[in-house]
N, C-alpha and C positions, 0 to 999 in steps of 0.2 A: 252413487248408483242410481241407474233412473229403468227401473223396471214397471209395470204398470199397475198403478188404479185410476179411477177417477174420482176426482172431487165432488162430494155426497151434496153439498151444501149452496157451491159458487158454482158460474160458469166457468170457474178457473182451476186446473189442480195446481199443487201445491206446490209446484214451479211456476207458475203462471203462464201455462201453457194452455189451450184452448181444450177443453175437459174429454174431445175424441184420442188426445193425446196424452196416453197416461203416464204415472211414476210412482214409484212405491220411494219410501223415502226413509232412511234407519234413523230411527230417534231418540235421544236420552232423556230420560223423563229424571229430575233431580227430587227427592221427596225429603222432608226427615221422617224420623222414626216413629215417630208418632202422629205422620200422614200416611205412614203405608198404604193405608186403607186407600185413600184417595189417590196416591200414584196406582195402586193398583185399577182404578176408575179409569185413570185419565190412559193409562197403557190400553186400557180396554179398547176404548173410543178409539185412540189411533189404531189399534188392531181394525176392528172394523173398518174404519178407511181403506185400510191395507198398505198402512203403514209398518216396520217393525221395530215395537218399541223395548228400548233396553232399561236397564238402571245397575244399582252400585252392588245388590247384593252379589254374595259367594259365601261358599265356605271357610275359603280360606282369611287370614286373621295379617293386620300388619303389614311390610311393605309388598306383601304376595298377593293381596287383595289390593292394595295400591293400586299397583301395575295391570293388574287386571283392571281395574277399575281406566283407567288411562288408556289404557288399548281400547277399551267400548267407547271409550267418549272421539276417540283419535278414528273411530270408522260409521260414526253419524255424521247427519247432514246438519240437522238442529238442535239445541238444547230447551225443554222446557223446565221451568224454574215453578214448581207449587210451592208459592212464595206464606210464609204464617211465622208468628211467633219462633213459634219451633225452629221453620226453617235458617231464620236468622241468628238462633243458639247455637246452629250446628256446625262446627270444624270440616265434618268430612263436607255441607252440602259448600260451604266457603275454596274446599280443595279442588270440589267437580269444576265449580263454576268457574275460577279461577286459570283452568285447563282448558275449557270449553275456551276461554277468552287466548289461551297462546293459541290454541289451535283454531280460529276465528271463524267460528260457529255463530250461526245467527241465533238471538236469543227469544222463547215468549213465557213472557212471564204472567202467572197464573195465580190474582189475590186472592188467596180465602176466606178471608177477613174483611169487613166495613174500614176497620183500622189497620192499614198495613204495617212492618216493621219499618222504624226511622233510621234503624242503624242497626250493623250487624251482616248488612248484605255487602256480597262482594260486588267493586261497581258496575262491574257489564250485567248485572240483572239490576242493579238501581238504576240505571239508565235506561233499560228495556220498558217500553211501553207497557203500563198494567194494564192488565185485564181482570175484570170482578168475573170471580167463578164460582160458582154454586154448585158441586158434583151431582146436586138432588134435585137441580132444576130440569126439567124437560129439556129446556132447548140447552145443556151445556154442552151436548155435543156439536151444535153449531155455533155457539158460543166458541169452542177449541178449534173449530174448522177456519171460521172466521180468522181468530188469531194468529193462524198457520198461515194463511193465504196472507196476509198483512204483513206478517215478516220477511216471509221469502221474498213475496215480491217488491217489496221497500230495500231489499237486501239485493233484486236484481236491477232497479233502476237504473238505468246507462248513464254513465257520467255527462255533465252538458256540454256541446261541441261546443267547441273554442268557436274565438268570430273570429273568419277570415280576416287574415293580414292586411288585404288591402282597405279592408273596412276598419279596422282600430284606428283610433283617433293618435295620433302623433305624443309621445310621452310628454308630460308636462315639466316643463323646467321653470323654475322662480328666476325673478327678472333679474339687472345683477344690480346688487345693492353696493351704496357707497357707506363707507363706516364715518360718522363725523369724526372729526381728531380727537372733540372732547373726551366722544365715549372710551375712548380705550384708556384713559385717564382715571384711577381713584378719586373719586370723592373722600372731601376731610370725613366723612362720618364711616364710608367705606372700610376707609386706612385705619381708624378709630376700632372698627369692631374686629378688623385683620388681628392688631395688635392685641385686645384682650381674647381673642381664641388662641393666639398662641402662647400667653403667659396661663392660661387654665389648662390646653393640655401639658405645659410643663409643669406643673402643680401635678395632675393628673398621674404622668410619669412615676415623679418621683415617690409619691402615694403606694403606686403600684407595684416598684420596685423594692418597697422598705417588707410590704408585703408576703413577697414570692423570697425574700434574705428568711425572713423571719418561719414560711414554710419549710425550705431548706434547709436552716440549721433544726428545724424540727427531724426533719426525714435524718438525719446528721445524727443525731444523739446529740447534738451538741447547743442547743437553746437553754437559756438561763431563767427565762422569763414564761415559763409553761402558763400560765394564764392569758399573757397577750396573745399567743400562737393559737391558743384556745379560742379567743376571738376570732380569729382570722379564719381558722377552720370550720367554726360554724357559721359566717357569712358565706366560704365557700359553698358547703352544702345546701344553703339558699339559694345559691345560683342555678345549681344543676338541677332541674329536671328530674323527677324522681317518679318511679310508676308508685302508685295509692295501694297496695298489696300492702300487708300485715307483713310480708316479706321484708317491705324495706323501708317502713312507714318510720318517720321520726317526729316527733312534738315539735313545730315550731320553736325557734327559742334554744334549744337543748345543745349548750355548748360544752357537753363534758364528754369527755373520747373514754370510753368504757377501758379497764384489760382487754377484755378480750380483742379490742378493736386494735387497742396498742399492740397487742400480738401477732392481729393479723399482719398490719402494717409493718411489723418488724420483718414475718415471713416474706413478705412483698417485696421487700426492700432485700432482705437476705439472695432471693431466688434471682432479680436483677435478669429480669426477660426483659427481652428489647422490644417486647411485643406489651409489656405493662411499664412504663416508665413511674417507679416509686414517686420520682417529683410532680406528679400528675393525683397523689390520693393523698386522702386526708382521713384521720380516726376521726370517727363523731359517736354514735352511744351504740355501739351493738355492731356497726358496718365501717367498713372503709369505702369511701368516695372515690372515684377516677376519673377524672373530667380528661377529655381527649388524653385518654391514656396509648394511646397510637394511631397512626393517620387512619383516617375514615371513620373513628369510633368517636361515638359522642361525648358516653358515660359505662362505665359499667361498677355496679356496688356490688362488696363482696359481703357477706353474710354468715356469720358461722351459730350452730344450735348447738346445745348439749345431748339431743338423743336423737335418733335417728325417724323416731316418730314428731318431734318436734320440724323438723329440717323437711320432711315428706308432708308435712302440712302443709308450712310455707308454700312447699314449690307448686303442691296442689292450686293453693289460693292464686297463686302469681299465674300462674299459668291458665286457669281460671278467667283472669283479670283479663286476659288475653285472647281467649281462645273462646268464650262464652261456655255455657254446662249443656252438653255433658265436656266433662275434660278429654281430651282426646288421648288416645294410651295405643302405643305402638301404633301408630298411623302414619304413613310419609315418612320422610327423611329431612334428613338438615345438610347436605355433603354437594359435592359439584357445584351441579344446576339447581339443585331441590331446597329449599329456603321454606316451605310449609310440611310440620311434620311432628312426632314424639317418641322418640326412641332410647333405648341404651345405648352407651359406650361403652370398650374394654379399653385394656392398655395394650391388645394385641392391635391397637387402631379400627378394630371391630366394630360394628355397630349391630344391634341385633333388637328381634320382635318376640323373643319368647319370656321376655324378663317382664313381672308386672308390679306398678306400684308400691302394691304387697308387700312383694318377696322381698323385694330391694329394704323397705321397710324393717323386715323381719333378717335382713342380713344374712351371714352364713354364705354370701356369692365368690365364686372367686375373679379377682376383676382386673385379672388377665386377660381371663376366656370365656366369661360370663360378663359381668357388669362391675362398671366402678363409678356410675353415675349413670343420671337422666339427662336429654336435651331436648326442649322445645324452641321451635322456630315458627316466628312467621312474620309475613313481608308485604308490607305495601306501597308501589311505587318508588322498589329499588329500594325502603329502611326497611333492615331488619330488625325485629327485637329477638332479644333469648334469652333463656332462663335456662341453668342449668345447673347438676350437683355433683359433686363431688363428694362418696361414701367419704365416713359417715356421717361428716357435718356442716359444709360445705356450698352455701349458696349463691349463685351468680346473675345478675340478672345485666344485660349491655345492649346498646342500640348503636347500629353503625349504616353504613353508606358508603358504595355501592353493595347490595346484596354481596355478591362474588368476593368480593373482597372480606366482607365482615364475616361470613364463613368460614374461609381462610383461614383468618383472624384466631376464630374460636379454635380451627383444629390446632394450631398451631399451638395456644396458651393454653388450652387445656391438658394440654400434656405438660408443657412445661410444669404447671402447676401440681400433676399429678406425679410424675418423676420425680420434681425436686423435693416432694415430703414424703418421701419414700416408697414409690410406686415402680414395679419392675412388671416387663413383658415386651413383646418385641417392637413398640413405640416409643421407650427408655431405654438410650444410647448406653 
C-alpha cells in the first residue's frame, strides 16, 4: 500500500521516494511480553510518521490467534524486531519472524540491550542489521526513522546490469594437457595402501555384521548371550544423538536395558509399523532408541513414566529444551505445511486448542474427542524436531528431514501407536 506521509527525519520517505512524494506504510512491530511497554513506544513513533503499525495481540487464544496473527503480518510491508533477552526466549516472537521471512518482508532490527542475544533469534532477524535503541533517548525516533529508511531502500536497490555481451571477455578454457603414461600407473606404495584399505574395511564388515546378528536375535527373543547384546546396545545409544532433557538423559556408560524399556521394545516389536522398524531400536535404562527408524528420520526415543505428572514434566522440560521459557501451550500447529506449534491430538485425527497442560495432567479426557496426547514441533532449515505424548505415560521425542515428510511420519505412527494399545475413534481402522 503506498498512501501518503513524509519522512520526518530524511530527505527520503520510506520508500525512497523523494519526501514531496509520500506513503504510509503497515508495519509489524514484533515485541515479547515483557517489552510491551516499548513496542507500545516504538508503534507510537511509527504512528506519528504515519505509518500503521500492527502487532500479535488478540483475544483470541491458540490456532485462532495464530491465523490472526498470520493474516497481520501477510498485509505489512515491514517487520520490526525489538530484539532483548526476552525476545529470544519467546516461541510466538520465533513464529512472527519466521512468517515475516516466507512471506519476505524486509526486516529492522531494534537492540535493547549493550549485549544482544547470541542465540535464540530466528535467522532473518540475526542477519538483519542491528540497531542500538534506547526508547528514552530523544533522538530514538530518528534513530527508528533512520532504520526504516536503511532497510527499505537496501531492500529496493536495482540488481547490477549485466555487461554487454559484446564486451565480456571470451570464457576461459584450460590449455589441453597431455597425461604422462607414468601417471595413470600405481605406485608400489600406492598399491601398498590400496591393499591394506581393503583388508581393514573387510575386518570392518564382518565386525559389523556379527553386530546387527547379535541385535536381531535380541529383537527375536531369541539371543543366548544377554550380556554381549547388552554391550552392543549401549555403544549403540553412544552413537545417536540425544537431546539433554531429563526426558531422555542417560549416564554415560549405563549398559543395562531396564523392564520397562524391555517392554517397551516388546510393544515396538509387537505393533510391527512399517513406519517404526523394531530392528532399528534398542532397550537402554528407562527408553528405547530408534536410530533411522524410517526413511528421513534420524532418531526417535520412546520414553515411558509411571504417572501422568511425572510424563507432563518431562515433556514440559523437553520442550522447554526446545522452544526457550515461556513454553508455548496451544500455539500453531504441527499438520500440512505448519512445522512450528503446541497442540492436542485426539484419535478422531483431531487437533485442538482448548485442552491445557493441566487438564491433560489431571486426566479425566476423553481422547476420542478431547485429547490423547500433546505435540510440539519445530523446524529449522527443513529438520524437524518433536516431542510428543501419548495419555498416560507415553514419551516421544524424533528429529527427521525433509519437514513435510517427517510430519507425515508423526501422523501416521502416532496412531499406529495409539490404536495398537488399545486406542479407538475414527482414526482406528
Amino acid at each position: 500500500m503506498r498512501l501518503g506521509h513524509e519522512s520526518t527525519f530524511s530527505g527520503l520517505d520510506h520508500w525512497g521516494q523523494n519526501s514531496g512524494v509520500t506513503a504510509v506504510s503497515r508495519v509489524f512491530v514484533s515485541s515479547a511480553y515483557r517489552d510491551r511497554a516499548v513496542g507500545d513506544r516504538v508503534g507510537g513513533m511509527l504512528h506519528s510518521f504515519g505509518d500503521e503499525p500492527v502487532d500479535d495481540r488478540d483475544d483470541t487464544k491458540g490456532t485462532a490467534w495464530w491465523n490472526e496473527v498470520v493474516g497481520r503480518i501477510e498485509t505489512c510491508e515491514l517487520f520490526v524486531a525489538v530484539v532483548s533477552p526476552a525476545y529470544a526466549d519467546a516461541h510466538a516472537c520465533r513464529l512472527a519472524a519466521k512468517h515475516a521471512a516466507a512471506t519476505g518482508l524486509p526486516v529492522v532490527r531494534l537492540d535493547l540491550d549493550d549485549k544482544p542475544p547470541e542465540s535464540g533469534l530466528h535467522p532473518i532477524v540475526t542477519m538483519a542489521p542491528p540497531v542500538r535503541f534506547d526508547p528514552d533517548d530523544p533522538e530514538a525516533p530518528a534513530v527508528l526513522e533512520r532504520a526504516l529508511d536503511a532497510v527499505l531502500l537496501a531492500d529496493q536497490q536495482p540488481e547490477p546490469m549485466a555487461a554487454a555481451a559484446d564486451d565480456a571477455p571470451p570464457p576461459w578454457s584450460p590449455p589441453p594437457t597431455r597425461v604422462a603414461e607414468d601417471e595413470s600407473r600405481f605406485t608400489g606404495l600406492e598399491l601398498l595402501v590400496a591393499v591394506v584399505l581393503c583388508l581393514v574395511t573387510a575386518a570392518l564388515l564382518v565386525i559389523e555384521g556379527r553386530a546387527v546378528g547379535h541385535i536381531v536375535d535380541r529383537l527375536r527373543g531369541g539371543s543366548e548371550d544377554s550380556a554381549q547384546v547388552r554391550g552392543v546396545s549401549s555403544g549403540a545409544d553412544q552413537v545417536v544423538s540425544q537431546p539433554t532433557s531429563s526426558a531422555s538423559a542417560q549416564p554415560a556408560g549405563d549398559s543395562t536395558a531396564s523392564p520397562e524399556a524391555e517392554q517397551l521394545l516388546s510393544m515396538i516389536t509387537a505393533i510391527g509399523s512399517d513406519r517404526l522398524s523394531a530392528a532399528s531400536c534398542v532397550a537402554g535404562d528407562g527408553r528405547v532408541t530408534c536410530r533411522n527408524p524410517a526413511p528421513n528420520i534420524q532418531v526417535a526415543v520412546f520414553t515411558t513414566y509411571p504417572t501422568p505428572e511425572e510424563l507432563y514434566a518431562a515433556y514440559t522440560a523437553a520442550v522447554r529444551e526446545l522452544s526457550g521459557d515461556p513454553v508455548p501451550e496451544n500455539t500453531g500447529d504441527c499438520s500440512g505445511e505448519a512445522y512450528e506449534g503446541e497442540i492436542t491430538w485426539n484419535l478422531d485425527l483431531g487437533h485442538g486448542d482448548g485442552v491445557s497442560v493441566e487438564d491433560e495432567t489431571a486426566g479425566g479426557l476423553d481422547p476420542a474427542t478431547e485429547a490423547a496426547g500433546r505435540l510440539f514441533c519445530t523446524e529449522t532449515s527443513d529438520v524437524v524436531k518433536l516431542v510428543w505424548t501419548q495419555d498416560p505415560a507415553l514419551l516421544v521425542t524424533a528429529t527427521g528431514q525433509p519437514a513435510r515428510l517427517t510430519v507425515g511420519w508423526w501422523h501416521d505412527l502416532h496412531m499406529d501407536l495409539a490404536c495398537a494399545t488399545g486406542g479407538t475413534g475414527t482414526g482406528c481402522p
